[in-house]
PALOBA-824007 format. One line per 2 residues: number of its first residue (from 1); for each residue x, y, z of C-alpha. Coordinates in steps of 0.1 Angstrom, whole numbers. Example, Ala and Ser with C-alpha at 12.3 -4.5 7.8 and 13.67 -1.06 7.14 Angstrom:
2
1	123 -45 78  137 -11 71
REM end
This chain:
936
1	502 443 867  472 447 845
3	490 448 813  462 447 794
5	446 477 806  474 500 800
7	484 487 764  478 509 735
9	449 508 714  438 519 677
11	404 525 664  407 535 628
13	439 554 628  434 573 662
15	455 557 692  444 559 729
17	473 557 758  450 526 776
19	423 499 766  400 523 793
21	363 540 781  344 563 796
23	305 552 785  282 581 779
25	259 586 809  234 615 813
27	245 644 834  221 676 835
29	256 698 832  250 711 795
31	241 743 794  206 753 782
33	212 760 748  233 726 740
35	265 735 749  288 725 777
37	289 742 809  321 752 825
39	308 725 854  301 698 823
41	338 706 809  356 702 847
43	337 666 855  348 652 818
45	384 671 824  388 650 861
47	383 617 845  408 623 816
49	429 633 847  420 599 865
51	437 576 837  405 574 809
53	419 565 775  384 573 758
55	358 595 768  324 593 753
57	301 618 770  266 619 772
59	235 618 744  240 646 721
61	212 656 698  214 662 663
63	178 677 663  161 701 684
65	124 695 676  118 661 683
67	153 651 693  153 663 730
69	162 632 751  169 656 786
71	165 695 796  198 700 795
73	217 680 771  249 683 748
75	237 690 713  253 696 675
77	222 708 656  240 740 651
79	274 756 639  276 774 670
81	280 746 694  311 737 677
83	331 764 699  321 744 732
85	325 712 719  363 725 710
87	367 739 745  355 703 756
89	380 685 733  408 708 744
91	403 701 780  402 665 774
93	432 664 746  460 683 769
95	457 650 797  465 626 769
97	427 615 766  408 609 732
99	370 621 726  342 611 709
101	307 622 706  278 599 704
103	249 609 683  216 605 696
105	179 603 691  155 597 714
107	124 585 695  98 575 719
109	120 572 745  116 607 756
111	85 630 771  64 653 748
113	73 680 781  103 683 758
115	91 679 727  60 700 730
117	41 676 709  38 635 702
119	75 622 704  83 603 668
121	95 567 664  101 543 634
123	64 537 638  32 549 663
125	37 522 689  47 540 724
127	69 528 751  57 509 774
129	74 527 802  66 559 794
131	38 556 778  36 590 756
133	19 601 728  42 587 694
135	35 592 659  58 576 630
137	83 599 610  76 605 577
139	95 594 551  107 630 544
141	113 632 581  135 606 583
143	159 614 553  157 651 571
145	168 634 601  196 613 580
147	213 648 570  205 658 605
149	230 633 619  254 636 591
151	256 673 593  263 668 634
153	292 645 627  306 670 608
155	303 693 634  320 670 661
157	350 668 638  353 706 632
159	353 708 668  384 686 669
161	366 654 685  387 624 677
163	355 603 661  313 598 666
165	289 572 680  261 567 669
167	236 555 695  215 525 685
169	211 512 718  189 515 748
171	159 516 725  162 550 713
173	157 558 676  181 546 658
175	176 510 675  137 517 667
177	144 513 635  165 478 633
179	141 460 654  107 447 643
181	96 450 679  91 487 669
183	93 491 631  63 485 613
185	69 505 583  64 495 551
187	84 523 531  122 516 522
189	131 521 555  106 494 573
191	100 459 564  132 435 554
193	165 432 575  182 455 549
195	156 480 552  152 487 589
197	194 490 589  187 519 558
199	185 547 583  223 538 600
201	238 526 570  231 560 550
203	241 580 580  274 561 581
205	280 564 546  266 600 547
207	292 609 579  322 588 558
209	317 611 529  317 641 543
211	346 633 572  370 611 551
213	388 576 555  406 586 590
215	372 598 614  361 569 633
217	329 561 633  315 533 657
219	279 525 669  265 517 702
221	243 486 695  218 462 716
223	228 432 707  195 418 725
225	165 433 738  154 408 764
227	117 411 756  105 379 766
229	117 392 801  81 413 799
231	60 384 783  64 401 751
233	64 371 723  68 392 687
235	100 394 671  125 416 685
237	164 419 682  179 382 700
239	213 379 701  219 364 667
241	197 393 655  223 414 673
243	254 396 655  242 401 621
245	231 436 621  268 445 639
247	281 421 609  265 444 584
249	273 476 603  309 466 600
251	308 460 561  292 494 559
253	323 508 572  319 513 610
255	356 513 629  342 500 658
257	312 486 678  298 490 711
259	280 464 723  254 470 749
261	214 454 757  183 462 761
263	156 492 756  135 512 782
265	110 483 786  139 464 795
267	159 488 814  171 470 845
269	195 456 818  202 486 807
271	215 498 839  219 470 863
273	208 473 903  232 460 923
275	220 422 917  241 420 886
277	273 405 891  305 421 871
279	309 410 839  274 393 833
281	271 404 795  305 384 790
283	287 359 767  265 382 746
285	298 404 739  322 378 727
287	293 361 706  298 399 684
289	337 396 688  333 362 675
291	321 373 644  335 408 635
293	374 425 628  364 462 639
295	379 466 675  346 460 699
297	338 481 734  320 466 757
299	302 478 787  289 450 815
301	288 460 851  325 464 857
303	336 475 891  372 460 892
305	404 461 878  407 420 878
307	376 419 857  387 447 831
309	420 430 825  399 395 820
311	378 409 792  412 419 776
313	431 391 783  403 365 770
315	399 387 741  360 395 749
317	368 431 742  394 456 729
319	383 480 751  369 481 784
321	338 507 787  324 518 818
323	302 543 830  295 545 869
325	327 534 882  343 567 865
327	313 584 884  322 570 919
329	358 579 915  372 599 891
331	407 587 896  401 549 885
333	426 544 857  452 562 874
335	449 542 909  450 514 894
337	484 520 871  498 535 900
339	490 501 919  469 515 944
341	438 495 935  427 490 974
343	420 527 972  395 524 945
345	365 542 957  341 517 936
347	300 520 927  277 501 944
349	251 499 916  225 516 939
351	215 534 907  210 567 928
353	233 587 897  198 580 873
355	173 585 903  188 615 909
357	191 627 872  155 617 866
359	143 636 895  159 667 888
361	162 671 853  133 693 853
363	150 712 876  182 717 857
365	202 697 888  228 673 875
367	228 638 888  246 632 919
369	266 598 933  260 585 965
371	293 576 972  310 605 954
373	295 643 967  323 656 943
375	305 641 913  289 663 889
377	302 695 908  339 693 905
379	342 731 895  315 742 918
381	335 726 948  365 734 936
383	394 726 962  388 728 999
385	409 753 1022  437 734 1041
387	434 734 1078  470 753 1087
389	459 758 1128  462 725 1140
391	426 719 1147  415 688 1166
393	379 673 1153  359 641 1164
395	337 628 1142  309 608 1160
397	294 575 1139  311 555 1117
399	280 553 1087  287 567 1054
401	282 606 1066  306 604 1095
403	333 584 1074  332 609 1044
405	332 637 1071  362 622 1087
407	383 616 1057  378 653 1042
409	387 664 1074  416 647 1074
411	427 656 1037  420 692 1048
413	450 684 1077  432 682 1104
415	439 657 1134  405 634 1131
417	387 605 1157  364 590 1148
419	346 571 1172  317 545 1165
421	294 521 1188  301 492 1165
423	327 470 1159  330 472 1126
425	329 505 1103  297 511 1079
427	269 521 1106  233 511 1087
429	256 498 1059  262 467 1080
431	224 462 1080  218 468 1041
433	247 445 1030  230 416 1044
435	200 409 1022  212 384 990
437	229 400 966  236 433 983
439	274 420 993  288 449 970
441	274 474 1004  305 465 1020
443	327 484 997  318 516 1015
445	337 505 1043  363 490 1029
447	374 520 1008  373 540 1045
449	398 516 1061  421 523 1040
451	417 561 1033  420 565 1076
453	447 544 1073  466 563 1049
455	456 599 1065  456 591 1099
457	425 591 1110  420 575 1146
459	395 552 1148  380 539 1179
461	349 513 1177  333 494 1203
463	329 529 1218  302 543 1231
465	305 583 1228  293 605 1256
467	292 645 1261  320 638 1291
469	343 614 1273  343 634 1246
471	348 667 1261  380 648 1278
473	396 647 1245  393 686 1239
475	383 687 1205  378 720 1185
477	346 707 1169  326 675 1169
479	305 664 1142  276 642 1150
481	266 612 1131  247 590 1153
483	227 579 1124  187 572 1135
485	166 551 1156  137 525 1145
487	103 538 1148  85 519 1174
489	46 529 1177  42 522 1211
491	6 528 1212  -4 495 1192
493	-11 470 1217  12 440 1217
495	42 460 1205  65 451 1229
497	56 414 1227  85 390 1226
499	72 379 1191  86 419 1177
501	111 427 1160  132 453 1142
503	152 455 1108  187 457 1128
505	168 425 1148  162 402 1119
507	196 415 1095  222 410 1125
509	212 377 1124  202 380 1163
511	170 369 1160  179 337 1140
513	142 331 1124  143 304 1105
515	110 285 1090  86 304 1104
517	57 327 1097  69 365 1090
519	45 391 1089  66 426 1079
521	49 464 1089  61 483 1061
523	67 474 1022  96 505 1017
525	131 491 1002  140 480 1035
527	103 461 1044  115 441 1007
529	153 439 1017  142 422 1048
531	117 399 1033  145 391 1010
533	166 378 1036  136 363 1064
535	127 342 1027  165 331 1017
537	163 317 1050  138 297 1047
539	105 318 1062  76 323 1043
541	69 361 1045  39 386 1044
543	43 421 1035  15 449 1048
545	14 482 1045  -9 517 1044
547	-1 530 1007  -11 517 977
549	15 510 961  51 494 976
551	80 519 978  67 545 957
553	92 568 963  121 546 958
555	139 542 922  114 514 901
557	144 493 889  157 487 919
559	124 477 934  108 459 906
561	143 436 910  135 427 945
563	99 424 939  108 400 911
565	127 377 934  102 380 960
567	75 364 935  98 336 932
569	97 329 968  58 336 967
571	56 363 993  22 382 996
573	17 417 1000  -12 438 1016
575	-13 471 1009  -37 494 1025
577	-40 480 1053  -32 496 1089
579	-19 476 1115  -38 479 1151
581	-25 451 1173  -2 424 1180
583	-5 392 1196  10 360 1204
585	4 344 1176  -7 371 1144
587	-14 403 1142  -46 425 1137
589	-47 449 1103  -73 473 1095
591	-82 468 1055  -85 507 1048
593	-111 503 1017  -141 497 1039
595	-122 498 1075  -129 460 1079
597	-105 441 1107  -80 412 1090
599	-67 387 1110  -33 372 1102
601	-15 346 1113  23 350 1120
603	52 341 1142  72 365 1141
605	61 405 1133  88 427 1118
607	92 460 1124  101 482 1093
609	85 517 1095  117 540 1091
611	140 553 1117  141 588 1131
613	171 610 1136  194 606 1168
615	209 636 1178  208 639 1215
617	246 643 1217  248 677 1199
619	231 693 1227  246 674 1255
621	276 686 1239  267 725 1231
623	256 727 1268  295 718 1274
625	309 746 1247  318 722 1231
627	311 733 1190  290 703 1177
629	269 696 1144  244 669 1136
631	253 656 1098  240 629 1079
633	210 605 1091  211 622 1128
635	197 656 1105  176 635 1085
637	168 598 1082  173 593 1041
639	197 571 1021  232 573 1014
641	234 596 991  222 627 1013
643	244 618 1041  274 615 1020
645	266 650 1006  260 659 1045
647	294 647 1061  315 657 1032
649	299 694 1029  302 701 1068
651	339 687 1072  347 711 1041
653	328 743 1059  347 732 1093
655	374 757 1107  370 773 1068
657	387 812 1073  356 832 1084
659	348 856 1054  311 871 1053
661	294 864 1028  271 887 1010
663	236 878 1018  201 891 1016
665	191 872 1048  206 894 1078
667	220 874 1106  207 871 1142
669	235 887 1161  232 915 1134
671	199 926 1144  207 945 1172
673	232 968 1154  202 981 1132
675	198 1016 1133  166 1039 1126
677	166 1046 1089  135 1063 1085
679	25 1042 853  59 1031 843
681	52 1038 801  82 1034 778
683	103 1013 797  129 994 773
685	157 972 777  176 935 785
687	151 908 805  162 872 809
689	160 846 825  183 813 844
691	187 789 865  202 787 895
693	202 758 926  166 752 941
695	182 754 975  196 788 968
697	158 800 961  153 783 993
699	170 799 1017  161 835 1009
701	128 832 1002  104 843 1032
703	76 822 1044  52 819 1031
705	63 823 1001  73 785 984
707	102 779 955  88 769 922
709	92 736 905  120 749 880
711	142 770 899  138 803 878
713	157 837 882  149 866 861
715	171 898 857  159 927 840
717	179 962 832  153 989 821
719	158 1029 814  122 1038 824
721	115 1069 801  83 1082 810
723	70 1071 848  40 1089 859
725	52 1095 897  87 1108 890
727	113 1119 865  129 1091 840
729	155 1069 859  173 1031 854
731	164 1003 871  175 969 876
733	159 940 893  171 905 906
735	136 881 908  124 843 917
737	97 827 905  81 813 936
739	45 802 941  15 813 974
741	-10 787 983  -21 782 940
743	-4 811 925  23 817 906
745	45 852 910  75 868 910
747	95 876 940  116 907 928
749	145 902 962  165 930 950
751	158 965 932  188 993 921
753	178 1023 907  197 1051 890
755	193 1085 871  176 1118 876
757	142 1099 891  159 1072 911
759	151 1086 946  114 1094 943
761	110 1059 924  128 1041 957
763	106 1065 977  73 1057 960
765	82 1021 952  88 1014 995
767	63 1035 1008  34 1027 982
769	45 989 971  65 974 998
771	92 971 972  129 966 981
773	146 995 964  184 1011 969
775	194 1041 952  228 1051 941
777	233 1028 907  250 1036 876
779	239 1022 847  250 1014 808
781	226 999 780  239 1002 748
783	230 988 717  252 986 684
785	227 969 656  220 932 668
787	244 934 698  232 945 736
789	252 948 764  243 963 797
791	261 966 829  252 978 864
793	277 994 888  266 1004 925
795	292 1012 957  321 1005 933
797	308 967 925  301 956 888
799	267 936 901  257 932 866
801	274 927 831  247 912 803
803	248 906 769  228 895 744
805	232 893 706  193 896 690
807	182 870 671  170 838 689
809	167 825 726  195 803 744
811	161 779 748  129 782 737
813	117 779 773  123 814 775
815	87 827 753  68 807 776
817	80 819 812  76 856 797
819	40 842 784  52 845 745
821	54 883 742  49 899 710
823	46 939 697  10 951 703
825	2 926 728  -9 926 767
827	-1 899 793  -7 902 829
829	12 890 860  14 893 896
831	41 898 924  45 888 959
833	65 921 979  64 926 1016
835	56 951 1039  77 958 1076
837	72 988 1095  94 995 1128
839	78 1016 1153  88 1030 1187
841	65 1020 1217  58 1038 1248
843	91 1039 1266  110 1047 1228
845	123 1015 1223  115 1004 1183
847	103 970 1170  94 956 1140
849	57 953 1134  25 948 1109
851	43 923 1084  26 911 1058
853	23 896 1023  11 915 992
855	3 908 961  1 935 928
857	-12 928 896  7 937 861
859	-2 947 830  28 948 803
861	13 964 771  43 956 746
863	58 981 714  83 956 708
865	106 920 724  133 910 701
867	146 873 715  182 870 722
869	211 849 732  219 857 762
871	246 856 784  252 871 820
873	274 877 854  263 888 892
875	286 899 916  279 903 952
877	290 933 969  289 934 1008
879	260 956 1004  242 941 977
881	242 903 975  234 895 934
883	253 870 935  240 848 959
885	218 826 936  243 811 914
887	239 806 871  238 773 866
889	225 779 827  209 809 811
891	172 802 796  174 834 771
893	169 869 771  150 896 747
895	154 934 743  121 945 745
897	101 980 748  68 986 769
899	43 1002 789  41 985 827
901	8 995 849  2 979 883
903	-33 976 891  -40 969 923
905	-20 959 958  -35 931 971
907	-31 915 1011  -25 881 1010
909	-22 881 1045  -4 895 1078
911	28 879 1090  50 878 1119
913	74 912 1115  102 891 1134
915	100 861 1113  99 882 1083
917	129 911 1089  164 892 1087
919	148 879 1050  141 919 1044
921	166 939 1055  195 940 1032
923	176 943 1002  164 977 1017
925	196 991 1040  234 988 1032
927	259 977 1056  258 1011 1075
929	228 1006 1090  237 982 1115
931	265 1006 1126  292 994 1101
933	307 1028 1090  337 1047 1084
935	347 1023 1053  374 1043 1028
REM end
């Protein structure tokens, strides 16, 4: 079966084991510095696993001033990221998988947040999306540029890549230049057909000369830009504009083409919503197979094996390319030779993977999948610990968090129900496959069927589960997934009327409306889901709500596709306006601009103002002794991505061998065991600075105290030479940028000192500053020419190994966060410490008391800061938890000498000591202090 699929293929001379490609797609796993992550080379190593013939990973840039398409993003503007991209290769090559790098500019289709200036086109016309600053590359630019690319090819194929793409799609630069949409110019690059292809064809012919006969080279091309889609009505690239530039590419050399569509402006083409049916770009691919030799790739919306082996088998492509499915299951090619297609965990288009990565690239998170936790963190996740004690779990709510819970709770081997009020499996997934178009929804559930079936998961539906039926089955645990409730504002008048109803009223189908009069509260994705399906059956539909603008939260594409059909069948919208009554026959809104009172008519009012979480059950059920936990949309009302990430994390924690972990917050049954413990000039040594999860930052930080936008740790290791309040010692501090009311600071969460000064420094440091400091450290900087290394050892733990080679930062980010240091020069800072005292009362018994939040100001007067390449470890000790805030990319370091003053201690204000001393504790009092002693 599928013969096609699993033939051989050739491009050039290279031959793949399968017609299967993995398209590039944006990840946020690249390290910092344009290399990939250990995390980046695990997800790309999975797929090659799961059966892909090809992988093609995401934009890499070839230039690092303009060329910036994301924060963290493969690149090959330097010899040194040849090593990674060889590690890469190698952990791709040894699964039978070939590789090859795509070569990317953004152009305008980028933000000047990473380019630190106007982002460059062909010529000075921005996007329309993003709307940035653009100026036009200069002719000198562009044959810089040119050698830019060339010299980045070469690169890939020193690495040991098997060939390059070159990215001419999507709009970015390279496409900016063949389409007179966006090229203007009138030099020799600008103007006639033959010019605006100049750019490609000398970067081909540049890459061919330099890489020989036998490297494939292949370019990712919009074939057509859909333009007219926007009411745009100058030229741009139509499909027969599309054939004859891949035409010309081909006679230029090129050993293979990639045929995709569209540009930013156009992007819902780019990367369809879930209103795109498989295989839609059928047409516009053959029409370039039609006409060229070179083995064509094409890319369009392909969930399915039946649809893959079509293309193939009508000869529309020579290889099948896709992008997402590979993200929702990383085993696709190898279910499906195996014949096990029905257990095809396949994407549902609800483009949460790019909402996701646009969201958090400034963050440094990669992109997530709803129906895939494991996407993205392969190595972080790692393999979950097999149940060996038998344990017995029920898993209440069959929605996507309780499904995912009870299947990894079943591959862990434990003995799962799972039990579910419906008849059918899916929970709010029922609801959201109804609207048109959205029938892919039901793929959730069916991949679920047959996962229980296969692991033996008990399902019971049609079952209502109580604390007393449940606590008949004797479970060990119970995880909760009753999903959420429909917000009902019972104090507007009318709201009960028999003319009300709810989302799960109108998508069920049980309140049959047909021709009338819909008025909808609430113009969120499920207000225009449900307007969707009140107008494909035949009711004219009004939309109201209080913001400004509808959905503003939720991803544009999918929302301006609704909206789009929702023009067609001419439904209105009122935004701000409030609603204040119902009644028989309308309803009563309040028009927020001047507080005026519409009148609307309507026969039916729909209820769509978000659902709140339904967790009764967990306490019903802890009052029993029973061990329950609330996951998914019974936490949290949110989409599906959250609660996937919810059931699947629980069910992996559940019945996990206890082992403490090393933390800096002190847990509550640990607080009784604790026991009574009672100008820095010429400092020099390693500072730098990563990133690490935002959640991470989150949980340790105290209150008031907020994380940052980028998630920023800095570690510095200092010999402080000449302190005015004690004798020269070593010091080492683990710090969070974090942020109080307007200000921004540094959170230092752990100090170790060491050397002849160490004690009175702690001593000085707590009593004087409120800072967290341990003595007992031992400490090595050393530094041999342009090479640093520096290591800190305390209670027989390595917390600390850095080193950094002098020359340049990982990522230019680094000057800024340290405020661009420089010999001879002062910049000035401020940190957030706080202070706990615990006192005895009356009768001798000791509380903690007068907590509070202070603030210092710093001067650092600099003799020297050398940037560096950095690269570092933490290790958590049970006494010290460095660890705890995990690397997910180094920002860059320096070695650096100077002269630190604090000013003034500030009081920011007082806090509770109770609240305040399980986030305090261990940075200031190892293990023995809550009566742990007599380790050897």
């Amino acid at each position: 079966m599928y013969q096609k699929i699993f033939e051989q293929g050739k491009i050039g001379n290279v031959t793949f084991k399968n017609r299967l490609v993995m398209s590039p797609m944006g990840t946020s796993l690249a390290e910092m510095d344009g290399s990939p992550s250990e995390d980046m080379i695990a997800f790309y190593e999975a797929r090659a696993v799961g059966g892909a013939g090809l992988i093609i990973p995401e934009i890499t840039r070839v230039n690092d001033v303009h060329g910036a398409g994301m924060m963290r993003q493969l690149s090959v503007s330097k010899d040194k990221h040849i090593e990674g991209l060889a590690k890469l290769a190698t952990a791709v090559h040894k699964h039978g998988t070939k590789i090859f790098i795509q070569l990317h500019h953004p152009g305008r289709e980028t933000v000047t947040a990473l380019t630190g200036g106007p982002v460059v086109s062909a010529s000075a016309i921005p996007c329309k999306y993003l709307q940035q600053e653009t100026r036009a590359l200069s002719t000198e630019e562009v044959k810089a540029l040119i050698q830019q690319f060339i010299a980045g090819g070469v690169r890939v194929k020193k690495a040991g890549c098997d060939g390059v793409e070159l990215h001419a799609a999507h709009g970015y630069l390279l496409q900016q230049f063949l389409s007179p949409y966006t090229n203007k110019r009138e030099d020799e690059y600008g103007g006639s057909f033959e010019n605006r292809l100049r750019m490609i064809t000398e970067i081909i012919e540049g890459i061919r000369a330099q890489c020989g006969p036998d490297f494939p080279i292949g370019v990712r091309l919009s074939v057509e830009e859909f333009l007219d889609k926007t009411g745009v009505t100058e030229d741009y690239i139509h499909i027969q504009d599309g054939v004859k530039i891949a035409m010309a590419l081909e006679k230029c050399g090129i050993d293979f083409i990639d045929v995709s569509v569209g540009l930013y402006e156009t992007g819902n083409v780019c990367v369809e919503p879930i209103s795109f049916p498989q295989g839609w770009r059928k047409d516009l691919i053959k029409a370039v197979k039609d006409h060229v030799s070179i083995p064509v790739i094409g890319v369009s919306c392909i969930r399915e094996p039946q649809i893959a082996e079509q293309f193939l088998e009508g000869s529309i492509v020579d290889f099948v390319s896709m992008g997402r499915s590979w993200l929702a299951d990383e085993e696709w090619g190898r279910k499906v030779l195996e014949g096990r297609e029905n257990e095809l965990c396949k994407c549902i288009n609800c483009l949460r993977c790019f909402e996701s990565l646009n969201a958090w690239m400034g963050a440094g998170i990669p992109a997530e999948c709803a129906v895939n936790p494991r996407a993205c963190r392969e190595h972080r996740y790692g393999n979950a610990e097999y149940d060996l004690k038998g344990h017995k779990a029920v898993v209440v709510g069959g929605g996507p968090s309780g499904m995912i819970a009870a299947k990894t709770l079943a591959e862990r081997g434990v003995k799962v129900t799972l039990i579910d009020r419906q008849n059918e499996l899916g929970g709010t997934v029922n609801l959201a496959k109804k609207p048109p178009l959205k029938e892919r929804m039901s793929w959730i559930a069916d991949y679920y069927k047959v996962e229980f079936e296969k692991l033996g998961v008990e399902v019971k539906l049609g079952v209502e589960a109580t604390a007393e039926s449940i606590a008949a089955m004797n479970p060990d645990a119970v995880l909760v997934a009753a999903g959420s409730k429909s917000i009902i504002p019972r104090s507007i008048p009318g709201i009960d009327g028999e003319n009300v109803y709810t989302v799960e009223e109108i998508l069920t189908g049980k309140a049959g409306l047909k021709g009338k009069k819909a008025l909808i509260v609430g113009a969120g994705v499920t207000g225009l889901e449900t307007a969707e399906y009140l107008c494909h059956e035949g009711n004219t539909v009004v939309l109201a709500d209080m913001l400004e603008k509808v959905a503003p939260n939720a991803n544009h594409t999918n929302v301006a596709d609704v909206c789009g059909r929702l023009k067609k069948y001419n439904a209105q919208f009122m935004m701000e306006h409030a609603l204040k009554e119902i009644k028989e026959n309308g309803v009563v809104l309040e028009r927020l601009s001047d507080h005026e009172l519409v009148t609307v008519d309507a026969d039916a009012v729909v209820l769509s103002l978000g659902f709140r979480p339904d967790n009764g059950l967990v306490e019903e059920l802890k009052a029993k002794g029973i061990p329950a936990q609330a996951i998914g949309n019974a936490v949290k009302d949110g989409t599906i991505a959250p609660a996937s990430r919810s059931g699947f994390e629980a069910a992996r924690a559940l019945f996990k061998t206890s082992v403490r972990t090393p933390s800096f917050i002190t847990a509550p049954d640990e607080m009784p065991n604790f026991g009574k413990i009672s100008l820095m000039k010429n400092q020099e040594g390693v500072y730098l600075a990563y990133l690490t999860d935002p959640a991470a930052i989150a949980r340790i930080l105290p209150p008031p105290l907020k994380p940052f936008s980028v998630p920023v740790v800095t570690v510095s290791v200092c010999h402080v030479k000449e302190p005015t309040f004690a004798d020269d010692y070593y010091e080492a501090i683990l710090g969070v940028y974090c942020t109080y009311e307007k200000q921004l600071g540094l959170y230092p969460i752990g100090l170790v000192l060491g050397g002849p000064g160490a004690e009175m420094a702690v001593q000085c440091g707590r009593d004087n500053g409120s800072i967290p400091k341990k003595l007992g450290s031992e400490f090595v900087i050393r530094r041999n020419g342009e090479h640093v290394t520096a290591q800190v050892c305390r209670r027989g733990t390595e917390l600390v190994n850095i080193d950094l080679e002098v020359g340049e930062y990982n990522n230019a980010m680094t000057g800024m966060l340290y405020q661009f240091p420089e010999a001879g020069k002062k910049t000035y800072g401020g940190g957030f410490y706080f202070h706990l005292d615990r006192e005895p009362d009356k009768e001798g018994k000791s509380h903690f008391q007068n907590g509070a939040l202070l603030q210092n100001l710093c001067e650092y007067k600099y003799h020297s800061w050398e940037p560096g390449f950095a690269s570092v470890e933490l290790k958590s000790s049970i006494d010290d938890p460095w660890g705890e805030l995990p690397i997910r990319t180094v920002i860059g370091g320096a070695y650096s000498s100077n002269d630190l003053m604090v000013h003034k201690l500030n009081l920011c204000e007082e806090i509770d000591a109770d609240i305040l001393a399980p986030y305090l504790l261990t940075a200031r009092y190892d293990r023995t202090a809550f009566m742990e002693t007599g380790r050897r």
